[in-house]
C-alpha positions as CSV (number, residue, x, y, z in Angstrom):
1,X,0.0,0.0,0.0
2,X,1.3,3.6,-1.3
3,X,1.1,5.9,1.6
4,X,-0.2,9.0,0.9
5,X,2.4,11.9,0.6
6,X,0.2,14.2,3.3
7,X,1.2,11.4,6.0
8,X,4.4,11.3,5.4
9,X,4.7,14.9,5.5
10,X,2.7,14.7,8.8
11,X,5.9,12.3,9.6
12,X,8.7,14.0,9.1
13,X,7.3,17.1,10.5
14,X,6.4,15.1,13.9
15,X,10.3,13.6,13.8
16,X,11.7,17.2,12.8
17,X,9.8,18.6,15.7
18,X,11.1,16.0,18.7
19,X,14.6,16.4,17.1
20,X,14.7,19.6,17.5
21,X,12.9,19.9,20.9
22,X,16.0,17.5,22.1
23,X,18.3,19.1,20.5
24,X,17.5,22.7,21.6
25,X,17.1,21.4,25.2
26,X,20.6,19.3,25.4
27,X,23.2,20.8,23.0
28,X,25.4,21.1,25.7
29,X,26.9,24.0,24.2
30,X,26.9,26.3,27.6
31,X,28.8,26.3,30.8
32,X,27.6,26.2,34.1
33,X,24.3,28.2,35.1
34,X,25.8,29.8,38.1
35,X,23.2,32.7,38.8
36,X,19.6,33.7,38.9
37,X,19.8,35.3,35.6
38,X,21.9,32.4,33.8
39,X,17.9,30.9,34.1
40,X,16.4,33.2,31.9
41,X,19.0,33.9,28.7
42,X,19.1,29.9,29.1
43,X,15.6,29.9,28.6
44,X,15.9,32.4,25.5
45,X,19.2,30.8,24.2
46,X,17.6,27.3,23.9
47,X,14.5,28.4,22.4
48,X,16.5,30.3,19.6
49,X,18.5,27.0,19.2
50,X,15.7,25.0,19.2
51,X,13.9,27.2,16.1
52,X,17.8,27.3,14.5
53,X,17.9,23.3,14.6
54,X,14.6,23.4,12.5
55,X,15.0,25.3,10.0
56,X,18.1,23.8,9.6
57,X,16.7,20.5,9.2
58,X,14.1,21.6,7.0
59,X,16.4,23.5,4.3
60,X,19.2,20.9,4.3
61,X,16.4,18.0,3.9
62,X,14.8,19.9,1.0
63,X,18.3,20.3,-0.2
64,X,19.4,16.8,0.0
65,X,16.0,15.5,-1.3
66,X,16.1,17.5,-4.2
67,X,19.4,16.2,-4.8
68,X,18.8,12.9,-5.4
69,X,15.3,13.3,-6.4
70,X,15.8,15.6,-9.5
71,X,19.0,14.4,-10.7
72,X,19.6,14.0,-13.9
73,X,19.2,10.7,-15.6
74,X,21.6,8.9,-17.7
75,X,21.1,9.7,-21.3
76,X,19.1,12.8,-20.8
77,X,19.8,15.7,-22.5
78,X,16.6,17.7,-22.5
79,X,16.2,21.0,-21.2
80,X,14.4,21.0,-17.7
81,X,10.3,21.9,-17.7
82,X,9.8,25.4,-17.4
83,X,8.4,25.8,-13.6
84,X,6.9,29.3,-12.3
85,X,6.4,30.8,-9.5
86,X,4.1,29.2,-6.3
87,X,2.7,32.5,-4.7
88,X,1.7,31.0,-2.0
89,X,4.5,29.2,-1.2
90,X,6.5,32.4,-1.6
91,X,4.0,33.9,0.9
92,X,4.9,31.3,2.8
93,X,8.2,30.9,3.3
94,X,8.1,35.0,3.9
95,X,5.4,35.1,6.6
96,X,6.9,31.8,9.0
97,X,10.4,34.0,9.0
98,X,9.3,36.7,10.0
99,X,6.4,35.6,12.3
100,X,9.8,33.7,13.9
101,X,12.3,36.9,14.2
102,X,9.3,38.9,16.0
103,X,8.5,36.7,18.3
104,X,12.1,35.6,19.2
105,X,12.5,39.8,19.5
106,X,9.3,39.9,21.8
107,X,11.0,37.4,24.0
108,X,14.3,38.9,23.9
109,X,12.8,42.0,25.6
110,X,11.3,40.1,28.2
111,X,14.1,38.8,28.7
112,X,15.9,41.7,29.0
113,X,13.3,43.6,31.0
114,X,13.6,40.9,33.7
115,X,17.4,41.1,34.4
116,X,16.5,45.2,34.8
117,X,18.2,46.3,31.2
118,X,15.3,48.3,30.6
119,X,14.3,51.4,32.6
120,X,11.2,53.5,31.2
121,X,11.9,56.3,34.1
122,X,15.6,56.7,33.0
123,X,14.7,59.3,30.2
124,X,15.0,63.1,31.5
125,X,12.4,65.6,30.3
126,X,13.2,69.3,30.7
127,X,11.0,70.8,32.9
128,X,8.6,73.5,31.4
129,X,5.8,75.5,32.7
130,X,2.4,76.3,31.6
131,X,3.1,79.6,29.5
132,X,6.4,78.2,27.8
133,X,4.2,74.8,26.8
134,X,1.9,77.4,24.8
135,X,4.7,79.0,22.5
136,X,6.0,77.8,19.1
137,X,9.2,75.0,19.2
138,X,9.4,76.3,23.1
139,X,9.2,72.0,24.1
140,X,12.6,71.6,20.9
141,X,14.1,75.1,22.8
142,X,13.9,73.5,26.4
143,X,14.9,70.1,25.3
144,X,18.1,71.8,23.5
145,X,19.0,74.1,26.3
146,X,18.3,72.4,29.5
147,X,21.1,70.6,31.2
148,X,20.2,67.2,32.4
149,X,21.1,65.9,36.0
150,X,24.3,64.1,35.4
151,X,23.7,60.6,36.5
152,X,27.4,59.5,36.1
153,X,28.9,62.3,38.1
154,X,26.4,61.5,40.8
155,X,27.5,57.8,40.8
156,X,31.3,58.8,40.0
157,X,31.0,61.0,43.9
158,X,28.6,58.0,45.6
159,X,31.6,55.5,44.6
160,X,34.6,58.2,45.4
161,X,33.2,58.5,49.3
162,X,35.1,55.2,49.5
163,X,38.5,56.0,50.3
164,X,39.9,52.2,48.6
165,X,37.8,53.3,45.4
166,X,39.2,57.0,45.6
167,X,42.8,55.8,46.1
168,X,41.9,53.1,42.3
169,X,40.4,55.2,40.0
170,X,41.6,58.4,38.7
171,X,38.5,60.2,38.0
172,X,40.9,63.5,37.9
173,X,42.0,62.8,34.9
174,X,38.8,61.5,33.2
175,X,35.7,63.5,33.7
176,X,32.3,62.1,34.1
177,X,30.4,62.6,30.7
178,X,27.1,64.1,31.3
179,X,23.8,62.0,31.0
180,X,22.5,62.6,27.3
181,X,19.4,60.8,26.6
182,X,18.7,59.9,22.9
183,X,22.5,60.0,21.8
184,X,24.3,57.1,23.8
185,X,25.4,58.7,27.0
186,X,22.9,57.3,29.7
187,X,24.9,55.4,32.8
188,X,24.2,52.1,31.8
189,X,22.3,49.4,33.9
190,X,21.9,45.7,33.8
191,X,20.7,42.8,36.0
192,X,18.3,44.1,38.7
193,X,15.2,42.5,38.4
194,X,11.6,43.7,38.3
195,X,10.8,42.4,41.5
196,X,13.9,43.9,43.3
197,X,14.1,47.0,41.5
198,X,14.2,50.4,43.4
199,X,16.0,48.0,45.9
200,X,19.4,48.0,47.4
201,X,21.2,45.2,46.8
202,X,22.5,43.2,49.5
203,X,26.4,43.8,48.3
204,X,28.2,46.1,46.6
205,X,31.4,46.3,45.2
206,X,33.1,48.8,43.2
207,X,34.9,47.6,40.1
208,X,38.1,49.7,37.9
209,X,39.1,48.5,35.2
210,X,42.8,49.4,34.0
211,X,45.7,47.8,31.6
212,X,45.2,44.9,32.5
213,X,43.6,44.2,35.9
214,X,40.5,44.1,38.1
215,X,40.1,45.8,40.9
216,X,37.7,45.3,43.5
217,X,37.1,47.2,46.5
218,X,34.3,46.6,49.4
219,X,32.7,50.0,50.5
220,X,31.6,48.4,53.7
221,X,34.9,47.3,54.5
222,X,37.3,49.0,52.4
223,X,38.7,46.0,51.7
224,X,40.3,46.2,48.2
225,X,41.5,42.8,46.7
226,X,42.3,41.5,42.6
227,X,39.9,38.6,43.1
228,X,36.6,39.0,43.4
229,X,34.7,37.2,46.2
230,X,30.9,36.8,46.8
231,X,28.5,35.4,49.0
232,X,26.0,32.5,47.5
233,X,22.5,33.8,47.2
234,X,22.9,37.5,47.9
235,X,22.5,39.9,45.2
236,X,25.4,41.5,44.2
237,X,25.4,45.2,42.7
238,X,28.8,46.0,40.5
239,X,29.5,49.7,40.5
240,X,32.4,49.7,37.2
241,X,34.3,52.3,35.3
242,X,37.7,51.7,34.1
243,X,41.2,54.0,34.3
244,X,41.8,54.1,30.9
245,X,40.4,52.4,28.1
246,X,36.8,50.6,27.4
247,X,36.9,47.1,28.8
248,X,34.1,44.6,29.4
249,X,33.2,42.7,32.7
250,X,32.0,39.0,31.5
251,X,31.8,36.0,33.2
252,X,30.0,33.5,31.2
253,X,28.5,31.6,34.1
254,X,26.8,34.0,35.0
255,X,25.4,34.7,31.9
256,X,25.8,39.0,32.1
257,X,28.2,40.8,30.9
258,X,28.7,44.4,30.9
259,X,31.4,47.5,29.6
260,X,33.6,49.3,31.8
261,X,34.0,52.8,30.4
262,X,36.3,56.0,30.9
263,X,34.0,58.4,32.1
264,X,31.1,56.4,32.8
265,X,29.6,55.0,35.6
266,X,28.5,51.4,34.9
267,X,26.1,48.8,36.8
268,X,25.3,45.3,37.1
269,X,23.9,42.6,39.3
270,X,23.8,39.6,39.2
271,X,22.5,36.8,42.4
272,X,25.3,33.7,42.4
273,X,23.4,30.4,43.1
274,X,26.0,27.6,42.3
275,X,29.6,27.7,44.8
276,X,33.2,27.7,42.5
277,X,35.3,29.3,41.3
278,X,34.5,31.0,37.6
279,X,36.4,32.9,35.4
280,X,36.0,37.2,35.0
281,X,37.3,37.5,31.6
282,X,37.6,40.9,29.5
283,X,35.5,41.2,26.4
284,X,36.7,44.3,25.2
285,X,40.3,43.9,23.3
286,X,41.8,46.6,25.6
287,X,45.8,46.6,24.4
288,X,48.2,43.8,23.8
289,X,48.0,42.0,27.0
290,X,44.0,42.1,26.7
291,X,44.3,38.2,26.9
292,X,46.1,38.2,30.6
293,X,43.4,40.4,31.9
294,X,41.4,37.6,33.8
295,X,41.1,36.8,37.3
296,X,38.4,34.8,39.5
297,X,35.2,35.2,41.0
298,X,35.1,33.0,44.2
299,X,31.1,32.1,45.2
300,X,31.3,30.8,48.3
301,X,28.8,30.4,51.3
302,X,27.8,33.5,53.7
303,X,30.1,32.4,56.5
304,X,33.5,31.7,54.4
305,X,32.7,35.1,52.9
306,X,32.4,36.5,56.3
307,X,35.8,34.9,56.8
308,X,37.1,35.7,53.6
309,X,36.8,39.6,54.6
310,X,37.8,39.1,58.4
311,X,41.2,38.0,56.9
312,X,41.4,40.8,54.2
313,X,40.8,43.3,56.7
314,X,43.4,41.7,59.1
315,X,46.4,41.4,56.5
316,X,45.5,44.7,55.4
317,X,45.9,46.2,59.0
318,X,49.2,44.2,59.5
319,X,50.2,45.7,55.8
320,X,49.5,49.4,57.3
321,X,51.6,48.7,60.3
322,X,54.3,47.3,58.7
323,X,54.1,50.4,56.3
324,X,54.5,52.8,59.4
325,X,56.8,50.6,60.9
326,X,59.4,51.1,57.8
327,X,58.5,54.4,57.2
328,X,58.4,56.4,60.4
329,X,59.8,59.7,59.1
330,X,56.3,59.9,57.3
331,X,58.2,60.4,53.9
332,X,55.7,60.7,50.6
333,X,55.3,57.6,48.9
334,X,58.2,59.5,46.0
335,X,60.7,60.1,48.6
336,X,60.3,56.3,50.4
337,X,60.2,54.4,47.4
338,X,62.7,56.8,45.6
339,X,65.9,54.2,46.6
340,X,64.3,50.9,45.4
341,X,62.6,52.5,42.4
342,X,66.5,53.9,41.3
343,X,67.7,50.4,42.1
344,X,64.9,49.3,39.5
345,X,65.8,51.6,36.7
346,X,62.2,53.6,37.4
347,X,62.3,57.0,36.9
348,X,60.4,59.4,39.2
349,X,58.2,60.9,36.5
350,X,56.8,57.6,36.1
351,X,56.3,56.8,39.6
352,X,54.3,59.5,40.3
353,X,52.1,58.8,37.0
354,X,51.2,55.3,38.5
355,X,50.6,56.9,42.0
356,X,48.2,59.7,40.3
């Protein structure tokens, strides 16, 4: 018995289907999930796999069919039959694509909106009253003239009350670009959720980037370390700017990732929810040695964290004593590191660069 060609299209569509529901749901293709928000672009990332794997299918069946099936015969030398156009399967083929890239985009926002990347109340309006609202092109006048609040400075002098963070970043020498909504300049924010937003998070550090290391200081503590530690299951805000060029704060565990700018005042947050040790790895090709700039983010439970910063803040004491205990005359760091630095073949101009 023939079987009719709608069942075995009925088939292959049910077989295309369950391969590429498996497929999209155990490629294997990402690392750990180590955070709240890994959940979520998982979710979106495996969905857009699982539509890729499809259409794959599809075309490269059609293809290989085809192939074989219209081949040409031994001994024929005729011209192939002349074959027009199928509207509706042009309509077709047009209308599944696209019905596909908007409702992956409608997902992607959602997405996006729930790790906090979108912030309706972040646009400034100039303020106008009554009368000025009744003149010609006054709303283009005030939107030209007025000054917005600038959002980065604000968060540049929050982060610079820390005396760590003060003594890392050189905001001196780079000023804080003011907030410019509608051409790029808005202090970026990523990774608080809707259901914590308008919340503080439970931990904050403050992040500088330079050429070509980390650094990480704890406003709480003033604890300032190259390795980033964090407790499990506490959100974690990441205050970021870097020193001198644009780098980028990834770690692909945790499925966020986010630039560190000169002159801008960056956030993200992020809740860690599986204990190791994961990579922080530069995005942004920052100079030659951009492939060296990587160091570890250590997710660990509340009380080895507590410990963790009980032993910074200890070696850190000890460090200041021994400091004062070699340098009692109270010499400027140029004048007590003038000796070695000679020894070293550093000159003093450079010295005080690095300590500026």
């Amino acid at each position: 018995m023939k079987i009719p060609s709608s069942i075995w299209t009925l088939l292959i569509g049910i077989g295309l289907t369950l391969a590429s529901l498996w497929y999209g749901q155990n490629h294997g293709l990402l690392p750990t999930a180590a955070s709240d928000e890994a959940i979520l672009i998982d979710g979106l990332f495996n969905s857009m796999m699982t539509v890729s794997v499809g259409i794959f299918l599809i075309v490269e069946g059609v293809l290989i069919y085809s192939v074989f099936k219209y081949r040409r015969r031994a001994g024929d030398q005729e011209d192939g039959p002349p074959v027009e156009g199928n509207v509706p399967l042009e309509i077709l083929w047009t209308a599944i694509p696209a019905i596909i890239v908007i409702g992956i985009s409608v997902y992607s926002f959602e997405v996006y909106n729930d790790i906090g990347g979108f912030d309706p109340h972040a646009v400034h309006e100039a303020p106008m009253n009554q009368s000025s609202m009744n003149m010609p092109g006054a709303a283009i006048a005030a939107t030209l003239t007025e000054t917005p609040a600038n959002r980065n400075q604000e968060k540049s002098d929050e982060a610079m009350q820390d005396p760590a963070t003060a003594a890392v970043r050189n905001a001196d020498q780079i000023p804080q670009k003011v907030d410019a909504p509608g051409v790029g300049s808005v202090a970026p924010t990523l990774g608080a959720s809707p259901d914590k937003a308008g919340q503080p998070a439970s931990l904050i550090v403050n992040v500088t980037g330079m050429q070509y290391a980390w650094i990480f200081t704890y406003p709480e503590t003033g604890v300032t370390t190259g390795e980033l530690h964090v407790p499990i299951g506490r959100e974690v805000q990441i205050n970021m700017t870097a020193n001198d060029v644009i780098h980028a704060f990834w770690v692909p565990e945790f499925r966020v990732k986010q630039d560190a700018i000169p002159g801008r005042q960056s956030e993200i947050r992020f809740t860690p929810k599986t204990v190791g040790d994961y990579a922080l790895i530069c995005a942004e090709l920052c100079g030659p040695y951009h492939g060296a700039m990587r160091t570890q983010v250590v997710v660990e439970s509340q009380e080895n964290f507590d410990k963790w910063m009980q032993e910074q803040l200890v070696a850190s004491h000890e460090t200041l004593n021994q400091a004062i205990a070699v340098n009692p005359a109270n010499m400027t760091p140029d004048e007590f590191l003038a000796p070695h630095t000679k020894e070293m073949g550093i000159k003093p101009e450079i010295l005080h660069q690095i300590h500026h």
